[in-house]
N, C-alpha and C positions, 0 to 999 in steps of 0.2 A: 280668330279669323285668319286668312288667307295669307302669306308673306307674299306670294307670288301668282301667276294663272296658272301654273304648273300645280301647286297644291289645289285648287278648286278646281283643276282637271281630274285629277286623282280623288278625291272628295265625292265628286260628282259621279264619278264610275262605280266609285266601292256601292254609292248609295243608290244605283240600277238609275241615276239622271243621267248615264252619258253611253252611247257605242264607240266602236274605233270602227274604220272603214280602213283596211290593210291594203285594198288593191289602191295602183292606182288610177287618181283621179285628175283631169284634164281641168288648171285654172282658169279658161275660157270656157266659158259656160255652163260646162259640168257640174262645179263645184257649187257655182250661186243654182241649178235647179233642184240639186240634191236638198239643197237648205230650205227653199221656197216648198218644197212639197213636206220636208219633214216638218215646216210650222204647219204647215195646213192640215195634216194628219195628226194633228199635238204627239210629237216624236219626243225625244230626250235630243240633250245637247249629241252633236258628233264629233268626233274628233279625225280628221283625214289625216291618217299617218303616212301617207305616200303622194307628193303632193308634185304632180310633173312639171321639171326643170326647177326644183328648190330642196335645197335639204331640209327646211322647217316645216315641221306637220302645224295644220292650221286647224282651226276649232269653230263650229259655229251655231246657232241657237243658242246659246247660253242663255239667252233671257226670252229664250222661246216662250214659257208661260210663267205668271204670276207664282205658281206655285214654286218653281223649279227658281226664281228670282228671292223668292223669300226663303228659301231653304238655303241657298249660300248667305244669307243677312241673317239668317236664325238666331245666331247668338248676340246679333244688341240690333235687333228689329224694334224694339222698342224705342231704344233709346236714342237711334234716329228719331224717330218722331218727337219725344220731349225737345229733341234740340229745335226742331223745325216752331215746335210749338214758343220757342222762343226768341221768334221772329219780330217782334217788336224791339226789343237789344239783343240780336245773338251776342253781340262780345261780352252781355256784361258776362257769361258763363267763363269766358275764360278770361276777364281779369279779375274775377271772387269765384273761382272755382270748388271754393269749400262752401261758401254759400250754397250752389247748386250742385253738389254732390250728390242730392238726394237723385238728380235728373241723371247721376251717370256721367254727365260731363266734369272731363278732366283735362287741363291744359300740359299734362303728361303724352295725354291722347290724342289729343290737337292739333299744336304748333307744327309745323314741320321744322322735322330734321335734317341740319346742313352736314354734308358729308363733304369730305377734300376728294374735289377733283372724282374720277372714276375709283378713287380705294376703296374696295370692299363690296363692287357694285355688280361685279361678274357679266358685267359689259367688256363687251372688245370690237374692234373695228372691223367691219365687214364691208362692203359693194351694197347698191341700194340694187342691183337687181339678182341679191342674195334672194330676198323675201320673195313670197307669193307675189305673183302680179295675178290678178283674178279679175276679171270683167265678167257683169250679171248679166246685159243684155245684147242680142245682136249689134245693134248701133250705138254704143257707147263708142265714144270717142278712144278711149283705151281699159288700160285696168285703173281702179279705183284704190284709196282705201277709205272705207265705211264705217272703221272705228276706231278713228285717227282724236288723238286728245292733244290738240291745237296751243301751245302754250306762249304767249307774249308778255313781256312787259310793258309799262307805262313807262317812257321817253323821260318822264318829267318825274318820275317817283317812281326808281327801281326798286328789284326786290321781290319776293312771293307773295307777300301779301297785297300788293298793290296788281299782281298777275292777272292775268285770262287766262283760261281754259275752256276752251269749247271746242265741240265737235263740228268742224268743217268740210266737205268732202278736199279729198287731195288725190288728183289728178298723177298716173305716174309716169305715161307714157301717151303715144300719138299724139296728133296733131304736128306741134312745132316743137314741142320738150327734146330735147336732148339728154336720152335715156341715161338715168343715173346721174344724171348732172343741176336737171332741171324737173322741180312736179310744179302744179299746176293747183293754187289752190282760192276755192270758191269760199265766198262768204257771204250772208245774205246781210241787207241793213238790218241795222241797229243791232249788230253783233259790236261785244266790245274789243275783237281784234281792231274793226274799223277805228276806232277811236284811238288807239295806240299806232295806227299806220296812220293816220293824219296829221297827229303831233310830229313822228320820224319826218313826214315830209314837210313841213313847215321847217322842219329842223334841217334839212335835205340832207339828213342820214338814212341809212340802210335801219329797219327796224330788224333784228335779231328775232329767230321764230327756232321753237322747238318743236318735232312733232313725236309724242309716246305714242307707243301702240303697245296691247297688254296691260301687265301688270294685274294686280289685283281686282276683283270686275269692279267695288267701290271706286277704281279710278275712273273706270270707264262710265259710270252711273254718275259721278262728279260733272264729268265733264257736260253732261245733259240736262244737269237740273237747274231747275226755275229758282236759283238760292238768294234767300231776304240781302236786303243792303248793306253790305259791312262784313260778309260771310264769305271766303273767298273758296274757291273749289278745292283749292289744295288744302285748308283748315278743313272743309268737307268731307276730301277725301280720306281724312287722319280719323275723324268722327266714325265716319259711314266702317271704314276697314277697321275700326277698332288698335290702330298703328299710324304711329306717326309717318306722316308723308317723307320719304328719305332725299335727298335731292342733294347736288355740288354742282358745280364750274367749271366747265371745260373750254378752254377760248374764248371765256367769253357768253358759251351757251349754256342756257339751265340745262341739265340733266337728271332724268328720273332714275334713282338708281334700283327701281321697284318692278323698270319697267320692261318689256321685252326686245321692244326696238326703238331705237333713237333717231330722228333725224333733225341734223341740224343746218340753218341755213340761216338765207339774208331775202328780204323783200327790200327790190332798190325804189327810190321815187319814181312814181309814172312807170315802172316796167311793170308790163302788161304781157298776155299772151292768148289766143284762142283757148278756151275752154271747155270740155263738152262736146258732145253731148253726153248723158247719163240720164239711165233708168229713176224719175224719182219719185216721192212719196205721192205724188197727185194721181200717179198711173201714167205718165206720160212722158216722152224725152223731152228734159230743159234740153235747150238748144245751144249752140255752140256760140258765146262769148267772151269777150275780154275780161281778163280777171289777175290779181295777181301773179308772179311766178316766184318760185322760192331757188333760190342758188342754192343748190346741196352742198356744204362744206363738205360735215364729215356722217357717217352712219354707226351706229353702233347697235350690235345684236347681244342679246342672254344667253350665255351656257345652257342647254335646255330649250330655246325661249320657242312658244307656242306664239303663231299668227292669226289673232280673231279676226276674222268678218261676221257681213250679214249684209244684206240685200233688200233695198231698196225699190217699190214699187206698188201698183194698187194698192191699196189696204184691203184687211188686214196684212201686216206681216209683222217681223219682229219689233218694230220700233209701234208695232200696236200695243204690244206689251211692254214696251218703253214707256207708253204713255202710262197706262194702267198703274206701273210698277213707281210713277212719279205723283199721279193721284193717291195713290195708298199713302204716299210718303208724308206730301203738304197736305193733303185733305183737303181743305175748304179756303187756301189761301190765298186763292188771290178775293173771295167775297171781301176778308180783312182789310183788301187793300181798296176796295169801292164801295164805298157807302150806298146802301139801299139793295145792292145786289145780292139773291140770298144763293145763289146756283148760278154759273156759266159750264157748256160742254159744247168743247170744241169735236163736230162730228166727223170721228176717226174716217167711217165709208167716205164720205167726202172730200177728204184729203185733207183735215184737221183745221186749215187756215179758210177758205171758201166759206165754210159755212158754221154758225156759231147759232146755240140756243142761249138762252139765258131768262132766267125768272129773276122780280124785282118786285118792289116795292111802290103800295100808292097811298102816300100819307099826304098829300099836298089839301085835300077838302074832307076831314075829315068829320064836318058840321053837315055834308050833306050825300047823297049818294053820287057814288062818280062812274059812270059809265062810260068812259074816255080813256085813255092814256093821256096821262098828265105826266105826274115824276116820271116815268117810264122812258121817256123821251128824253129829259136829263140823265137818266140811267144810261139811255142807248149810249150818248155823246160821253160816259164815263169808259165803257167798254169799249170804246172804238176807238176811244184814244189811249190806251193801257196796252203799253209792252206790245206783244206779239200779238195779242186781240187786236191791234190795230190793224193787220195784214187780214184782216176777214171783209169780205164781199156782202155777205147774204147774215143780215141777224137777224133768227125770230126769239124777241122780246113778251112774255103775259108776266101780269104776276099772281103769284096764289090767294085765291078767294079762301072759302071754304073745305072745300075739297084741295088733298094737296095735288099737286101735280107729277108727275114721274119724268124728270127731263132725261132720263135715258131712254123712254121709250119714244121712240123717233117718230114713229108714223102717228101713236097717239099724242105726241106734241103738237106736231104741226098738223094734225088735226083740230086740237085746240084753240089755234091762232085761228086757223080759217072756219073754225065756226062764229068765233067771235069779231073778225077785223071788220070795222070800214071801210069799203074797197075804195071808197073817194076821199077819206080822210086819215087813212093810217099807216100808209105806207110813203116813207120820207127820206128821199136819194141825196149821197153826197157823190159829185162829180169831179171830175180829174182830180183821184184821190190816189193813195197808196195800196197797193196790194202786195202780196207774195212773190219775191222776186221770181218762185218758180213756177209763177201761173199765167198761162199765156191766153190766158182768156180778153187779158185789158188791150189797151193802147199803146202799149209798149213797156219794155222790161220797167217790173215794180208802178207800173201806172193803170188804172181801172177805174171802178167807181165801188160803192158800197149803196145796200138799199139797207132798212129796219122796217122790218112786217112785227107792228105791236099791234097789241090788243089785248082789252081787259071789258070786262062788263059784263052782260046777260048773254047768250046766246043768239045770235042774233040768224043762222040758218041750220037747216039740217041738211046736210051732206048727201049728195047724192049718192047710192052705192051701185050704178050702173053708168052708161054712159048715156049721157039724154037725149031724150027721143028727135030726132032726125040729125044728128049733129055729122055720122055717117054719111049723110048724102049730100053733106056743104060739098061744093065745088072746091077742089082742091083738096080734099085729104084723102090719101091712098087706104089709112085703117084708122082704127083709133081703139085706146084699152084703158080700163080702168087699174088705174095704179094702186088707189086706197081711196074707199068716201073722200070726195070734195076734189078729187085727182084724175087728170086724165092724160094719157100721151095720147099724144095725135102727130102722123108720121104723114107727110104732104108730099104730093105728087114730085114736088121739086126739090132738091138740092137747094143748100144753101150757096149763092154767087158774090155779091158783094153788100154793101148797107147801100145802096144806094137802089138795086131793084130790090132789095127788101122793102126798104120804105113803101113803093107804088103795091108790093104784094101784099102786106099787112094789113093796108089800107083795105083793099080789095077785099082780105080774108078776114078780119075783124065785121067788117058790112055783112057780110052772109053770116056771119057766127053771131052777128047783132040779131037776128030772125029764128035764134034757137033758143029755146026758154034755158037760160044760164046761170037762172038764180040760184039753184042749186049744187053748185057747181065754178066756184072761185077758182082754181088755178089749172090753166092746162099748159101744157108744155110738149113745146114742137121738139120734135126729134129724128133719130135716121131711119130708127128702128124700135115701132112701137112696141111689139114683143118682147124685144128683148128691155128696154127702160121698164115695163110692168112686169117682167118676170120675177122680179128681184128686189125687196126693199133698197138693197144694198145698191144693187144698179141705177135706180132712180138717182138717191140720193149722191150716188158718182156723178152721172153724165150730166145729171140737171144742174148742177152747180159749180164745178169744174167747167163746162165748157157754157160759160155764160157771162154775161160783162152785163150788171145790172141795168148803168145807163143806155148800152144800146142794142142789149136782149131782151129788156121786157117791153111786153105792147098790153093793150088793152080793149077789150070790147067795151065800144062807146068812150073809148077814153076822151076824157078834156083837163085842159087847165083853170083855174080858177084862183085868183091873187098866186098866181104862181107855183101852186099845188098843184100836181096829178093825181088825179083817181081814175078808175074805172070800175064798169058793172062786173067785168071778170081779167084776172092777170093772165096773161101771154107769156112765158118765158119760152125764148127759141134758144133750148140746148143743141141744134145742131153744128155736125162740126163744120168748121169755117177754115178758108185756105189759110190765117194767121195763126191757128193752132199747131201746138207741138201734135207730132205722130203718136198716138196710143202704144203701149207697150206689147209687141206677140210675141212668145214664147218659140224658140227655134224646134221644128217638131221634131227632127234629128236628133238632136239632144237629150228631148225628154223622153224620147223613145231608147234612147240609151244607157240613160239610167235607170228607166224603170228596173231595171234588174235590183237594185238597191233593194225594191218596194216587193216586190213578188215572193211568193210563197219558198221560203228558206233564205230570202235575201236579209242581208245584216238589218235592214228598218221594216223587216215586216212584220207589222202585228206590233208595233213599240208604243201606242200609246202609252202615254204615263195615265197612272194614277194616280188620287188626290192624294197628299198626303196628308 
């Protein structure tokens, strides 16, 4: 495997996965549209060897697609997976390593290696605004970096094993930072940074942070995965690259001696700074808050070293194949880790955390027939509170009868649900609960609600595959389209203004939509632009759930409560956008009309699809 990103740059080239782009290229904006169209056209990796105001060529798509992902893993693809598979004691592999020989794990491979200080590591000192500064979107707060491997220790049990490693964005300029001195770095809860900066402040010391960029891609794939208990990233990253992790001590800070750039610094107690805004995976700018700030000690750059990025926004994009590339890996692991669940898919178009499917299990009566969600419901309460499942909004819950189910196929899922739900007894809200710190749909930052749309039984309607007869001529709606049987956008005379004449309009608009036969017909959903929400599976499933706060976006025709339950005869969900939402992402048209050249007949990316290999 790889020593470096420099040898899987070169790897990648010989093997027709990679272009160079020799002119150059402008890191404000340029560079992130060149990237965003060469995944969308499945391009090969690029490599920008002329990179304006920096001497280091920067690299990007590298995990552009699945295939081109497994092709730098090719020689122990496998053998990743045996170790994943030995997720119930990964260590015991490396402390009876001859034992699991057979699996390819070897504590030769493993461990990481301590190296003295910077010897032998072909790191040297440089300026932090040596590197690419690159910003994706017009109103990004500044340039980012986007595949930054975030390294902390534990306050209270130093050491690499006891490490974090995760991918955090880091902030490098604008706002308040004081360029090259100061970046700016974001963390969402229940990262284990957080917990290592909680202890420093009880302690009221400075926690020491290290930030790699490059290295080997297993580094960079390390720092993103979902790895069992006891498995630390950098033992991962020794596995995954098939080479021991190499690493030493400078001041005081870890050092990747693997890696292309170093930055080292200090998070002090309570210092804070403006953060943000940036382009992110939901499709929309997180907004500008307080967040840590890192004191830049020192920087170090590679002889050679290449600057990866990637880009951040609607999905798909590359951290689609992020995702993809981390299913191939675990497979089926987090069911292992919830009893009854046999499938959960977090849905990428939707911004991955919003909205969640998942099939389960109904053993609770198995003496009689159950037409209910029964265990389903303790299923829900398992997945809603599991890791990063718990940052989900919207779960639809069945479990498999007879026939299996396909839970990747989206539109025929949640078809599924809504042929079979109880509209007055199967859907079951939890309220000022936790969401995704970059979803601005809630009540404020990381605060929302969650709904669970289960169902299990006989069939209980058939789906309308029009939009039903008069429902056009309700007072208040400007158009209305069928999105998929059982689906309908409906686009309303009015704008959204606050919850408060919402309430009196809903009212009003549920009453006339109460005099349209709706049986056929469970869920409709208000939007800005009914055309475009039906044009597009993918559209739907963005704007409907993304910009929606269960407890005080859904309504209901004929809704009531009952011992405390809501139901109704048909669900309301009002995706439109509301003055508390972040701004959707637009693409600068100057820009993309500048690089088109790239893409056009004789240009370096035209005509690059990859083939399978």
């Amino acid at each position: 495997m790889y020593q470096s990103l420099e040898e899987c740059v070169l790897d990648l080239e010989k093997h027709g996965h990679l272009v160079r782009i020799k002119e150059e290229v402008d890191p404000y904006l340029e560079m992130a549209s060149i990237q965003r169209r060469a995944y969308k056209e499945g391009a090969p990796a690029i490599l920008f060897e002329n990179v304006k105001g920096s001497k280091y060529p920067a690299v990007a798509n590298l995990f552009g697609s699945i295939e081109r992902s497994k092709f730098m893993f090719r020689n122990n693809w496998d053998k990743v997976q045996d170790i994943i598979a030995l997720r119930d004691d990964p260590m015991k592999a490396i402390k009876n390593p001859l034992r699991n020989i057979g699996n390819g794990v070897s504590a030769l491979t493993a461990l990481p290696m301590r190296k003295s200080g910077l010897n032998g590591s072909k790191l040297e000192e440089i300026d932090l605004t040596d590197i690419p500064f690159i910003q994706s979107w017009p109103d990004d707060g500044g340039a980012f970096i986007t595949l930054p491997q975030v390294y902390s220790e534990d306050p209270d049990k130093s050491g690499i094993m006891s490490a974090n490693v995760g991918m955090y964005r880091v902030q490098l300029d604008g706002n308040d930072y004081q360029v090259g001195k100061e970046v700016g770095l974001h963390y969402q809860i229940q990262r284990g940074i957080g917990v290592h900066q909680t202890k420093a402040v009880k302690r009221g010391e400075p926690l020491k942070v290290s930030i790699f960029i490059g290295g080997p891609p297993a580094h960079t794939l390390a720092a993103v995965m979902p790895l069992p208990e006891g498995l630390s990233e950098m033992l991962f990253a020794g596995l995954l690259a098939n080479r021991r992790f190499r690493y030493g001590y400078e001041d005081g800070y870890c050092i990747s001696h693997d890696a292309d750039f170093v930055i080292t610094g200090d998070i002090y107690p309570n210092d804070t700074k403006p953060e943000g805004p940036f382009g992110d995976h939901l499709g929309y700018y997180s907004l500008t808050h307080e967040f840590p700030v890192l004191k830049v000690h020192k920087v170090y750059g590679r002889k050679g070293a290449i600057y990866p990025f990637t880009v951040v926004g609607r999905p798909p994009q590359e951290d689609t194949s992020f995702g993809a590339l981390i299913h191939e890996i675990t497979g089926d692991a987090v069911t292992q880790e919830l009893p009854g669940v046999k499938a959960v898919h977090a849905v990428d178009a939707a911004g991955v955390h919003p909205l969640l499917f998942a099939i389960g299990s109904e053993r609770y009566t198995p003496f009689e027939k159950v037409d209910q969600p029964t265990e389903l419901l303790t299923i829900a309460n398992r997945i809603l509170g599991f890791g990063q499942l718990s940052l989900a909004k919207y779960l639809f819950l069945t479990a498999e009868e007879e026939d299996s189910i396909d839970i990747h196929d989206e539109a025929a899922f949640i078809q599924h649900i809504l042929e079979r739900m109880d509209l007055r007894r199967d859907l079951h809200f939890q309220t000022n609960a936790t969401i995704d710190t970059l979803d601005y749909s809630g009540t404020g930052l990381n605060r929302g609600s969650k709904v669970t749309f289960a169902a299990y039984g006989d069939k209980k309607r058939e789906l309308c595959k029009q939009v039903p007869n008069g429902m056009r001529q309700v007072n208040g709606i400007k158009d209305a389209s069928l999105v998929m049987p059982g689906v309908v956008a409906v686009q309303l005379e009015n704008e959204f203004t606050n919850y408060e004449a919402v309430e009196e309009e809903m009212n009003q608009f549920t009453k006339r939509l109460g005099e349209v036969n709706m049986e056929r017909c469970p869920l409709i959903v208000l939007c800005d632009d009914s055309e475009f929400l039906s044009g597009a599976l993918e559209n739907f499933l963005w704007a409907t759930f993304t910009r929606s706060n269960p407890s005080h976006d859904i309504h209901g025709v004929n809704a009531s409560v009952k011992h405390k339950h809501w139901g109704c005869d048909a669900i309301i969900i009002d995706a439109r956008l509301k003055p508390h939402h972040a701004p959707p992402l637009i693409e600068d048209e100057e820009v993309e009309s500048r690089v088109a050249q790239f893409f056009q007949e004789n240009g370096v990316l035209a005509s690059k699809r990859e083939e399978e290999n």
